[in-house]
C-alpha positions as CSV (number, residue, x, y, z in Angstrom):
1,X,-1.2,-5.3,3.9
2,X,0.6,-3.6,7.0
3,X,-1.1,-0.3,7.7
4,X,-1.4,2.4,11.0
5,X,-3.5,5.3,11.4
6,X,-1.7,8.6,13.0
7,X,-2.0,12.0,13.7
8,X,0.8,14.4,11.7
9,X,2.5,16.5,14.4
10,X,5.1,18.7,12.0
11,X,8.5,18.5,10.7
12,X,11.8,17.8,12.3
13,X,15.6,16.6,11.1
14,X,17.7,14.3,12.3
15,X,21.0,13.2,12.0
16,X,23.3,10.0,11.7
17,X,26.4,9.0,12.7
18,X,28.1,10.7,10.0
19,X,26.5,13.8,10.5
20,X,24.0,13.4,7.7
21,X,20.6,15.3,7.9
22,X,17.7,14.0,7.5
23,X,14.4,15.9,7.5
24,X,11.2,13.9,8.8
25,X,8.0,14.3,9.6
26,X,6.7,12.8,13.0
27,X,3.7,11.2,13.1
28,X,2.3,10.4,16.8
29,X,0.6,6.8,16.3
30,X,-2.0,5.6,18.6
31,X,-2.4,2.0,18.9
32,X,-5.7,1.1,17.2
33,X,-8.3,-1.3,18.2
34,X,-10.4,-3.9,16.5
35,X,-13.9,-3.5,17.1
36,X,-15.1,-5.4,14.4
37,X,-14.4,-8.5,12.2
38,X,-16.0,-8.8,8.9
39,X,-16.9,-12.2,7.4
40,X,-17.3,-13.4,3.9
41,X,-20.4,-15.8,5.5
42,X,-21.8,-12.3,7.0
43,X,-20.4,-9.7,5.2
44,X,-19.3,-10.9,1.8
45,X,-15.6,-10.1,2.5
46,X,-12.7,-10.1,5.0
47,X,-11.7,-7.1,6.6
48,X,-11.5,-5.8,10.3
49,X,-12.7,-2.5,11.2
50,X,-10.5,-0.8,14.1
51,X,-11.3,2.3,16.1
52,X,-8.5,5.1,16.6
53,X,-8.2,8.3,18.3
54,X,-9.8,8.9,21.8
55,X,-12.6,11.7,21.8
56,X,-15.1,13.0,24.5
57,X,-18.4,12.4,22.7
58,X,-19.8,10.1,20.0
59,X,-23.2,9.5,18.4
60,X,-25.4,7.2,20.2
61,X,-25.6,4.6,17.1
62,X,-21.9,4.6,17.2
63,X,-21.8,4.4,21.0
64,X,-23.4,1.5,21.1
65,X,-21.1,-0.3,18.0
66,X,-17.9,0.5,20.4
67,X,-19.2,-0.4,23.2
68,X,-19.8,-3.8,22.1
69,X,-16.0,-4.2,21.6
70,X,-15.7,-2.4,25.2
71,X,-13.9,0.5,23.8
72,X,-14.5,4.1,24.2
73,X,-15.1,6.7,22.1
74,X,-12.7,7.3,19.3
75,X,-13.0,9.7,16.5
76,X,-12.1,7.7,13.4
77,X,-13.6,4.1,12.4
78,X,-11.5,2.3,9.3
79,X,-11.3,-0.9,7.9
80,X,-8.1,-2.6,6.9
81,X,-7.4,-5.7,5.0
82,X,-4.9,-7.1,6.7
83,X,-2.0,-10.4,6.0
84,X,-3.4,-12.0,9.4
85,X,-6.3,-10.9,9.5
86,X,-7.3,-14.5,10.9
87,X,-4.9,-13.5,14.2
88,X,-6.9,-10.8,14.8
89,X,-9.8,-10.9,17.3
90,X,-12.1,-7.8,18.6
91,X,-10.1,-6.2,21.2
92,X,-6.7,-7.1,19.2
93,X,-4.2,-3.7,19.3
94,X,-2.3,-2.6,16.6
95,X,0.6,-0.4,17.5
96,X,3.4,1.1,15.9
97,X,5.4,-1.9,15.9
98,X,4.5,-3.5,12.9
99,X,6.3,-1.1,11.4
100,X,10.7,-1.2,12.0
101,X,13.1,1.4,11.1
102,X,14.1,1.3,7.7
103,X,10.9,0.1,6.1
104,X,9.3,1.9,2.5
105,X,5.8,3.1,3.3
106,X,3.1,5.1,1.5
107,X,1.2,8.0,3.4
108,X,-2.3,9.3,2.6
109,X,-4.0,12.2,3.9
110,X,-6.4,14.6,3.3
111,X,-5.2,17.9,2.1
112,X,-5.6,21.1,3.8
113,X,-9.0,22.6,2.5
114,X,-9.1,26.1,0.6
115,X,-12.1,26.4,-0.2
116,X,-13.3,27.9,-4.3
117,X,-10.0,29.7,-5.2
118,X,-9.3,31.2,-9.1
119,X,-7.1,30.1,-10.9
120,X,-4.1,32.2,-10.0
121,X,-3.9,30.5,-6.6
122,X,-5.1,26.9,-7.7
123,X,-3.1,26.0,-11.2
124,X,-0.1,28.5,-10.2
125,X,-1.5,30.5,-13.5
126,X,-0.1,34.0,-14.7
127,X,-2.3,37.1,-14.0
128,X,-3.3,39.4,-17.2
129,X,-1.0,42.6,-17.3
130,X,-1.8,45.6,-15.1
131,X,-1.5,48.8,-18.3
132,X,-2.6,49.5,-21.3
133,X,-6.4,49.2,-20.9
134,X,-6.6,45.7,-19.4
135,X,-9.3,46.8,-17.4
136,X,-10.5,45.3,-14.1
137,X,-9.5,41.7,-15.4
138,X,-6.2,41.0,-14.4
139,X,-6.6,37.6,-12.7
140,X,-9.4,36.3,-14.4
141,X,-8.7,32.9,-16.6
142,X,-8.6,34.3,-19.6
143,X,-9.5,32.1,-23.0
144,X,-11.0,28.9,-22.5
145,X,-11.1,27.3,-25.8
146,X,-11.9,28.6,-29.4
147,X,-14.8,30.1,-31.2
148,X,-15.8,28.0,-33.9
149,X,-13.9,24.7,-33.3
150,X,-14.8,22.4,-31.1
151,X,-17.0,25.2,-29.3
152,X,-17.0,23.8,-26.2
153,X,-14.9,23.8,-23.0
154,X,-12.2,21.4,-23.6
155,X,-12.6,18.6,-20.5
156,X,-9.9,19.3,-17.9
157,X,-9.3,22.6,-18.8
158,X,-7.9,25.1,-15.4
159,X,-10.6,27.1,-14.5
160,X,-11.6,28.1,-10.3
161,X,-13.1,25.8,-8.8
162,X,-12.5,24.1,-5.1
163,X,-9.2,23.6,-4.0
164,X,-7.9,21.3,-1.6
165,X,-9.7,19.1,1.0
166,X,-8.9,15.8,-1.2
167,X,-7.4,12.5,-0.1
168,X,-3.2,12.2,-1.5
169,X,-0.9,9.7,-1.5
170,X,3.0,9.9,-1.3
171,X,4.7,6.7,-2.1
172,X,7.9,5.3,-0.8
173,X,9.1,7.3,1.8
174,X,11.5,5.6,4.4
175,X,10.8,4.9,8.0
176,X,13.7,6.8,9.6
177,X,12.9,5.4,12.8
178,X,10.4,3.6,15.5
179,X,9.8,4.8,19.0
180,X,7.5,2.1,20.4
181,X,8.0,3.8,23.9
182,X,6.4,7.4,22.8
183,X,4.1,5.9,20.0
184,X,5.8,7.9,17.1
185,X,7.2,7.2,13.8
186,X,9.5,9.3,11.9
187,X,9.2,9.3,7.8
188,X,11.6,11.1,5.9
189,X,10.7,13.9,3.8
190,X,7.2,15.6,4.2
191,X,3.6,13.8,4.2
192,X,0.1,15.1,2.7
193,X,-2.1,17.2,5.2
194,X,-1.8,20.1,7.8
195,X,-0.4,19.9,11.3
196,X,-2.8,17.9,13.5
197,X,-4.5,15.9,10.5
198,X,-5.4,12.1,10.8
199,X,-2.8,10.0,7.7
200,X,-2.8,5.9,7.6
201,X,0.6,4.7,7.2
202,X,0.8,1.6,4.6
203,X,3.1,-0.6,3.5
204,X,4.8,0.3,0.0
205,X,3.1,-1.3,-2.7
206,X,5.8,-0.6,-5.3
207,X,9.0,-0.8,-3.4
């Protein structure tokens, strides 16, 4: 597994040689840093844990855990299972480059949060007609299942409830292009989360 953790900046277009447009979303990439190793001996598995995104202030416990790898603060803490793991030492960088134009990735990223919504606004549903007595109902959900049979509330049915905030994952989208100068990567078409969120770039697993 090849993966990278960035920061979604917004959406952009670019254009080949034969004039072809492309639009992309550019993703700013810090390089990440391992501050950890896990063992099977230890740990009971093989991973390494790296540390992305500088901040100002961190909690004392994890403080301590970075400083142990003489790194800074940094906002996010992940652990990756990587295909040379066994190259990897605490204090190894990961940058952008393991990554080359051209390449099929998936993107996760937490969705913008919307907080308890009906069901107009979270299922896309049609409101209840505005005359003839409908009364002060016209975007509630409606029916929710039948009187006598099953009488219950069918599992999955639409109803309000919290929308957004949830982790997504678009697959195979193309890496338009590496810039291992500026730390960015461009990925065509658009990628889960709002403008400033924190997505991990993967390597396809079905392409």
């Amino acid at each position: 597994m090849n993966a990278i953790l960035g920061i979604k900046v917004g959406m952009t277009q670019t254009f080949d040689t034969k004039g072809v447009v492309t639009p992309v979303t550019v993703v700013s990439t810090q390089p990440m840093v391992v501050v950890q190793k896990k063992t099977v001996e230890r740990d009971g598995y093989e991973a390494v844990q790296c540390a992305f995104d500088d901040c100002k202030k961190v909690s004392n416990p994890i403080k301590g855990h970075l400083s142990k790898a003489s790194v800074g603060p940094k906002r996010v803490l992940k652990e990756f299972k990587f295909d040379n793991h066994g190259d990897l030492q605490v204090g190894s960088v990961i940058a952008c480059d393991i990554f080359k134009d051209g390449d099929w990735v998936d993107v996760s990223g937490k969705t913008r949060g919307r907080g308890f919504s009906g069901s107009i606004v979270r299922w896309n549903h049609h409101r209840l007609k505005m005359t003839h007595g409908t009364g002060p109902t016209h975007r509630s959900v409606g029916s929710t299942g039948s009187n006598s049979t099953p009488s219950k509330v069918i599992k999955g049915l639409q109803m309000p409830g919290q929308y957004g905030h949830e982790n997504v994952t678009i697959q195979n989208l193309r890496v338009v292009k590496v810039d291992k100068e500026r730390n960015f990567v461009l990925i065509s078409g658009a990628v889960p989360g709002p403008k400033g969120g924190t997505v991990m770039i993967s390597k396809a697993v079905k392409n």
